[in-house]
C-alpha positions as CSV (number, residue, x, y, z in Angstrom):
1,X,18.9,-35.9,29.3
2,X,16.1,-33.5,30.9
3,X,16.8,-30.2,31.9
4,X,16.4,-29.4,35.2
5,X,15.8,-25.7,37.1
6,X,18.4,-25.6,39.8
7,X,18.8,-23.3,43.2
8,X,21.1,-20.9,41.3
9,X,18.9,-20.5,38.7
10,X,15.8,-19.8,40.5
11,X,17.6,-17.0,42.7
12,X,19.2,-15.6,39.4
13,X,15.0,-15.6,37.9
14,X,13.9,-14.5,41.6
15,X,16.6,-11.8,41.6
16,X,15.9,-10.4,38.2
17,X,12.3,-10.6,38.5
18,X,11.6,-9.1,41.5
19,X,14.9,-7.8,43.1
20,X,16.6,-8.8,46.3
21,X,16.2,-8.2,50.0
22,X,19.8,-7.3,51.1
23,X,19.3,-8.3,54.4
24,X,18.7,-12.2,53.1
25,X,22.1,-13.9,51.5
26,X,20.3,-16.0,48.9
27,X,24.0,-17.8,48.7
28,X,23.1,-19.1,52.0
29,X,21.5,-22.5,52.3
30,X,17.6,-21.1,51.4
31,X,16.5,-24.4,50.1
32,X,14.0,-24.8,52.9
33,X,13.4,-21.9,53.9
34,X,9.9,-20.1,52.8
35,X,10.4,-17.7,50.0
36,X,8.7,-15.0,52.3
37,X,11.4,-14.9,55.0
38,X,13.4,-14.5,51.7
39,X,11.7,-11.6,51.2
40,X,9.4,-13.0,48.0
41,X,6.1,-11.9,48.0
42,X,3.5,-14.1,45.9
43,X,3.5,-11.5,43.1
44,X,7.5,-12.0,42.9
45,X,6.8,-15.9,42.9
46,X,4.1,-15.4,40.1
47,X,6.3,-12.6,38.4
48,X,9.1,-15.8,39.0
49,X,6.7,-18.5,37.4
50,X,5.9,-16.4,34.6
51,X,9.5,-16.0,33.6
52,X,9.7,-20.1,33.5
53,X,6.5,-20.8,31.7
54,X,7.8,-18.1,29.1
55,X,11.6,-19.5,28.9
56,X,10.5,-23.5,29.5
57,X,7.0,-23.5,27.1
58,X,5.4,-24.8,30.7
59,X,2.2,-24.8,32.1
60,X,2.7,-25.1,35.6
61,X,-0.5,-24.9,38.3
62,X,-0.9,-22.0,39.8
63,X,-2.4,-23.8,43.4
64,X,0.4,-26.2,43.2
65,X,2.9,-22.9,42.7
66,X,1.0,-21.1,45.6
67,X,1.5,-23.9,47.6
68,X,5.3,-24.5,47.2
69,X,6.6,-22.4,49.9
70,X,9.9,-22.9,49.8
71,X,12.2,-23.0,47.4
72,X,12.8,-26.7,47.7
73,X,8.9,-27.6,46.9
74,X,8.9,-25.1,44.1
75,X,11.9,-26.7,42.3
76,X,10.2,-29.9,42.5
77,X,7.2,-28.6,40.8
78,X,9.0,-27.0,38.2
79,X,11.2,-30.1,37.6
80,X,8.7,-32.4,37.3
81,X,6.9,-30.2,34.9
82,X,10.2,-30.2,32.9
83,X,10.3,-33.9,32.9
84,X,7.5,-34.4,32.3
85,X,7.5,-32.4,29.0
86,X,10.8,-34.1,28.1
87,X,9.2,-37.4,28.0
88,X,7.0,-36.5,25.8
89,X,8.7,-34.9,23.6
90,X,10.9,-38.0,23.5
């Protein structure tokens, strides 16, 4: 079984990396919506990524982070990068 990042945990990492906006309810459905309008600058995203490669022993690309506006593309990068350590690992 592969551990995977969900949407709680990534507003938990966003929150306690880089704060929160008041005005945005990240309880709200945010999966598709881009982390700017979230009020996530690409210093909290990289401040964000950090956090994971630290806690997950990842490597994850920094174009393919820059380019995964919203949460739902950044989730997918980071869970693939999970898997894809899992399997070999396995």
């Amino acid at each position: 079984m592969s551990l995977q990042l969900t949407l709680d945990d990534l507003t938990a990492l966003l929150r306690a990396c880089a704060g929160e906006d008041e005005t945005v309810d990240l309880g709200a459905d945010v999966l598709d919506t881009p982390f700017v309008e979230l009020g996530y600058d690409s210093l909290a995203i990289l401040q964000t990524t950090g956090q994971i490669e630290r806690d997950h022993s990842l490597s994850l690309d920094e174009d393919a982070v820059a380019e995964a506006e919203p949460p739902r593309q950044y989730l997918a990068l980071v869970n693939t990068a999970l898997a894809t350590r899992s399997q070999r690992a396995a």
